[in-house]
C-alpha positions, 0 to 999 in steps of 0.5 A: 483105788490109784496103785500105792506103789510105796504099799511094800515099802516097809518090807525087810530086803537090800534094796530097803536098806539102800541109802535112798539117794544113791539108790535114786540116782544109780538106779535112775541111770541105769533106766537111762541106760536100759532106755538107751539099748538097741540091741535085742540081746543087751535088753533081754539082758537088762529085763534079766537085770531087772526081774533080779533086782525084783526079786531082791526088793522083796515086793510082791510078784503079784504087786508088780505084776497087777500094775506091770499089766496095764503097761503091757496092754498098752505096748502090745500095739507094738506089735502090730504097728511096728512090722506092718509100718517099718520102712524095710523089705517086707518078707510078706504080705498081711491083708494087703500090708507089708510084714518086715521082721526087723519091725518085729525085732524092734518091737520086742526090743522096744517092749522088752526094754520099756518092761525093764524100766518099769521093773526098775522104776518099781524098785526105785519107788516100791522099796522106800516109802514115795515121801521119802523118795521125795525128800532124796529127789530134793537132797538130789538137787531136783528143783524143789517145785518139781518135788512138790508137784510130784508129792501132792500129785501122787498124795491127792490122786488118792483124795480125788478118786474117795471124792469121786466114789462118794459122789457115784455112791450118793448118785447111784443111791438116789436111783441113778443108773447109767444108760447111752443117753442125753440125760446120763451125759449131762449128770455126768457133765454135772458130776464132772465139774463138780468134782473139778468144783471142789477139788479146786476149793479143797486145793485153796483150803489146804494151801491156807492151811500151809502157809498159816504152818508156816509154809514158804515153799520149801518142803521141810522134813525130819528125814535123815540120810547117812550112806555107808560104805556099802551104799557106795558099793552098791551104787557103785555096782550098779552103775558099772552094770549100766556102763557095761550094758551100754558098751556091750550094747555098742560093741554088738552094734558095730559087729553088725554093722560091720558084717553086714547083718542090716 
């Protein structure tokens, strides 16, 4: 089944308590921020920031990190390509390639950082439920299309993966075992487009469906926001962080470039 990222919405923390709206949109710029660093420092700080506000939503370690793994599989790369291509002096040679530190450090800023945000992005998403984030996106001004398509995506990825394990249970229950051969790629080309059949139908049916409730494509909700004095604090703290991370993160680079570091 897809991650629910909204499974531990309903846990009792400060960051549950956060006026959603302003959580989205502090929040969101301080990933901004975090994606802006280029100093190693200032983004191992930001991973420091990060693993915090973790730990204050209250989710799961074991929630994150079952979803945080699959993004570091995919960065691992990094480091690999990035010493073995960087443009700089190598200080040595692997198998005939050059190695360059400063392609290392880079990598572990790009890692480092790239963790950060999605530690954040969990916060954001994890610590209220994906509707009601939804409905502060909008409150936010975020085109109402765009709202929409992020709803239903997220809503009917759940749908499309119970289709497709019906299907494969049904498939393997009339003896179908999967083998590298002709005649497997062709039941699963079949499977394929049915799936991609009835999705479509089921698209049309649950868009008719809408309009005879009265849909006039605009997402109508009874959720309700009122920010207090501490939300404003809080968005207001937070915001003052990212601007720090990102002067600090300046600072040092004109330090460096000013001694001469690279």
């Amino acid at each position: 089944m897809p991650l629910d990222i909204d499974r531990y919405a309903h846990v009792d923390s400060p960051l549950q308590r956060w006026d959603t709206r302003i959580k989205m949109a502090t929040l969101g710029l301080f990933m901004l921020c975090v994606a802006l660093l280029e100093t190693l420092p200032m983004a191992a700080l930001a991973l420091v920031l990060a693993l915090m506000l973790i730990t204050l939503s209250g989710l799961p370690w074991r929630f994150v990190s079952d979803g945080v793994k699959w993004v570091l599989l995919f960065l691992l790369p990094f480091f690999i390509i990035m010493p073995l291509s960087y443009p700089g002096d190598a200080a040595f040679h692997v198998l005939g390639l050059p190695f360059a530190w400063e392609g290392l450090r880079l990598a572990v800023a790009i890692v480092t950082k790239a963790l950060a945000v999605v530690l954040i992005a969990y916060v954001v998403f994890g610590s209220s439920r994906f509707d009601v984030s939804m409905v502060a996106l909008q409150r936010l001004k975020c085109p109402s299309l765009v709202v929409q398509m992020l709803l239903f995506t997220y809503r009917y990825i759940f749908v499309f993966v119970a289709e497709m394990k019906r299907k494969d249970t049904a498939m393997r229950s009339r003896g179908f075992v999967k083998k590298s051969n002709a005649h497997t790629l062709r039941v699963m080309g079949n499977f394929v487009g049915t799936l991609l059949v009835r999705s479509f139908e089921r698209t049309d049916r649950i868009y008719k469906a809408m309009l005879s409730k009265g849909y006039q494509g605009e997402l109508r909700t009874n959720v309700r926001f009122a920010a207090g004095p501490l939300d404003v604090v809080l968005g207001a703290l937070a915001v003052s962080v990212a601007v720090a991370l990102i002067v600090s993160d300046r600072v040092g680079l004109f330090v460096i470039a000013e001694r001469g570091w690279f």
